[in-house]
N, C-alpha and C positions, 0 to 999 in steps of 0.2 A: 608542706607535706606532699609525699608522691606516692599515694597506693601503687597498685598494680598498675601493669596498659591493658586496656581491657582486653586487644586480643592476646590476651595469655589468660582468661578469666577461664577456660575449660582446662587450664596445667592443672594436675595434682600436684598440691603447692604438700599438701601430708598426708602420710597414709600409716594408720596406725591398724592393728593385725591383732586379735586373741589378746588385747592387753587381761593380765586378771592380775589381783591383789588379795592378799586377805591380812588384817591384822587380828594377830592372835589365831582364833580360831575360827572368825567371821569373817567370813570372802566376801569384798564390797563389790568388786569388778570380775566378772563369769565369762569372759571372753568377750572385748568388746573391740568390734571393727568397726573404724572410722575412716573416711576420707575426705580430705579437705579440700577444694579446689579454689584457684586464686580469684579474689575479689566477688568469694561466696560467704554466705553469712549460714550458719547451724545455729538453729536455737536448741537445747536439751534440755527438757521437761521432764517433769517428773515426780513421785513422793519425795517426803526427806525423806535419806539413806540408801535412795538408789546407786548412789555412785557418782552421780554428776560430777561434784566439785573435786572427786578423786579422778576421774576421767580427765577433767581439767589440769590438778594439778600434772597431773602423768604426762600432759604434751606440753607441759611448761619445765618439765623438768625439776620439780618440788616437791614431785614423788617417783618413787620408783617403783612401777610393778616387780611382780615377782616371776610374769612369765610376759610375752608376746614380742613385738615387733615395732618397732616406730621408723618412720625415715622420714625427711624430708627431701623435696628435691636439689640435688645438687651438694649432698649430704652424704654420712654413711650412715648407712642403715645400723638399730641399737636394739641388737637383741639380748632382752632383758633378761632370757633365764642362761645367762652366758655372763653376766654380771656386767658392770655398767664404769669404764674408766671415770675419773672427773674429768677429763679433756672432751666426752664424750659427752656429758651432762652440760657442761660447758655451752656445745655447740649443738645439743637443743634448745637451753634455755636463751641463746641470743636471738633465736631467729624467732619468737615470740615474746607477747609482753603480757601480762599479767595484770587487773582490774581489779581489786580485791572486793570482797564484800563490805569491810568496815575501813577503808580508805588506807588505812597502815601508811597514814602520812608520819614525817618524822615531827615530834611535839617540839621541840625543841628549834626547828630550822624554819626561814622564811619560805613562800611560797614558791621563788624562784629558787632559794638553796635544795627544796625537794627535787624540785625540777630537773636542777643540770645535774642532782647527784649521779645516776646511773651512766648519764654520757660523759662526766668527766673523770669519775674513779673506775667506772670498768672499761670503758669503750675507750678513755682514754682520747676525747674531743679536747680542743682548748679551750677553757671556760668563758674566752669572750666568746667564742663563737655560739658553744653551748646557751650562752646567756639569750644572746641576742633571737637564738631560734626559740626556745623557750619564752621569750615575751612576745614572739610570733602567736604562737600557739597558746598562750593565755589570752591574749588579745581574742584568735578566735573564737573560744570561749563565754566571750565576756569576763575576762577575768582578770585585764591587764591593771585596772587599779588595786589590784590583790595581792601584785608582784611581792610587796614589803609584809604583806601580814601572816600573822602565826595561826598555824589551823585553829585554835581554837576557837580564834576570831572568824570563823567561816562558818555558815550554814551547814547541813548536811548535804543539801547540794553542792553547794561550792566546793565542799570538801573534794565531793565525788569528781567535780570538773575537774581538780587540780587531780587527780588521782588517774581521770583521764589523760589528760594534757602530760604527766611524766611518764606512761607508756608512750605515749606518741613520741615522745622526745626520743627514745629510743630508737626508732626507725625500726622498727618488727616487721617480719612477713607476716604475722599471725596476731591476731587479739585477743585476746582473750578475758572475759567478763566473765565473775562468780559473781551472778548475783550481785550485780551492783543498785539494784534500787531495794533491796530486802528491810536493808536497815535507815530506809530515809521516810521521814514522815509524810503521808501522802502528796499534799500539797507539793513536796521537793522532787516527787519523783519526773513527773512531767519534765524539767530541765534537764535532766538526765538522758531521760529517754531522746529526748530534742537530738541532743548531740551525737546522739548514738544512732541514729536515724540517720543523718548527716554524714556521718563516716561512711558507715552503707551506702547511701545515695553515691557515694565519691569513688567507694568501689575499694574500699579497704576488707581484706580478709577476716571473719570474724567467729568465731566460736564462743556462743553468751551461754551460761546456765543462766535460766532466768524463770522469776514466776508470773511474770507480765507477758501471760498469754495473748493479747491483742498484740500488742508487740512481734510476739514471735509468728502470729498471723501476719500483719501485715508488712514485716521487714526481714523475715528469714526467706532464704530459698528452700532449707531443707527443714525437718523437725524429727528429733528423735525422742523418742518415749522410752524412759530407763525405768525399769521398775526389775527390782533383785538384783540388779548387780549386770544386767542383759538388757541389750535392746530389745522392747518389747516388741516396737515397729518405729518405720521411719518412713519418710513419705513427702510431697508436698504440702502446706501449711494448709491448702484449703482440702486438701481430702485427709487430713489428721485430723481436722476441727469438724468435718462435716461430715465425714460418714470416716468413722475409724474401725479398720479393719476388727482389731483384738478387741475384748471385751473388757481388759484390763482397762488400755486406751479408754474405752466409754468412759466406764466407771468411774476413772479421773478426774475427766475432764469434765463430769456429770460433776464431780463435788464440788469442784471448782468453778463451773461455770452456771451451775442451778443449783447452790446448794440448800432452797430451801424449798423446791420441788417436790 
């Protein structure tokens, strides 16, 4: 695995512009600007319904706003109220990887068959090679005795490792985690986080929705607070948790972090 060099850790690896969405008659995303720089971590916090996981999908290419801007560097820029090629959707969705919240392993394929799927049907790797990097990266894991077995056969953690481990496989500028500890029973979530701490420390690019506020204290550089479809504020992690500007912000993080106050 090769993140970024760190000195390129201050590039604008993405810069996303007034993204907004609404389905139906319900606008989730109000103009949301983002920038992402290389071998920086964002955590996005938030109520449900602020937008998050739709902010998410939108720089992955999973969703399509109905208006703003997206570019990465060395890219062309994809403005979305001008409509969006597939060729275009394409070459967002390669240059990040996607974490899902309930693993969207495949039921049916072993742990290494999830793995090489993305490098050898899209990317278009040769599958020994694929293989071979693939049982790198479950290895470091903890997960190379795993190689043969079917999710089912795997914890909720495990699941999530393997779920990690085939975005990695992909070699992404960009990471991206919904919520990947939401649906793991307590006890599972700690291995999760492990890993993900670890990519950070390593200096992998990362963009988490997440509700593991410690977490996003002590491994994000930046935090953004979405509530309405808007960033309410954003900020560094210890002046978002310790004196937050908005009062939205308080209120939050009051329910969430005393909520029996």
């Amino acid at each position: 695995m090769s993140p970024t060099d760190p000195s390129a850790q201050k590039t604008p690896l993405l810069r996303a512009t007034g993204l907004r969405k609404a389905f139906g008659d319900h606008e989730v995303l109000r103009g949301i600007d983002l920038e992402v720089r290389r071998g920086q971590v964002i955590a996005l916090i938030g109520p449900s319904g602020s937008g998050k996981t739709t902010v998410l999908r939108s720089l992955n290419g999973l969703e399509t706003p109905d208006a703003g801007v997206l570019a990465f560097d060395g890219g062309p820029e994809v403005d979305f109220a001008r409509g969006v090629a597939k060729q275009q959707r394409f070459a967002v969705r390669d240059r990040s990887a996607m974490v899902f919240q309930h693993h969207n392993l495949f039921p049916h394929r072993t742990v290494i068959q999830n793995v090489i799927e993305g490098p050898v049907t899209v990317q278009r790797e040769p599958r020994a090679d694929a293989v071979l990097r693939a049982e790198a990266l479950l290895e470091r894991v903890g997960l190379a005795e795993k190689r043969d077995a079917y999710p089912h056969e795997l914890s909720g953690g495990q699941q999530q490792r393997v779920g990690i481990v085939r975005a990695l496989a992909l070699r992404p500028d960009l990471l991206l985690f919904d919520e990947p500890t939401s649906a793991l029973d307590p006890e599972l979530v700690g291995e999760v986080l492990v890993v993900m701490k670890e990519l950070a420390d390593e200096g992998w690019t990362m963009v988490v929705v997440t509700h593991e506020l410690q977490f996003a204290r002590e491994v994000a550089d930046e935090v953004l607070f979405l509530d309405g479809g808007v960033v309410a504020e954003r900020g560094a992690p210890e002046q978002i948790f310790r004196a937050p500007r908005e009062e939205r912000t308080r209120r939050f993080l009051d329910r969430i972090l005393r909520p029996f106050d």
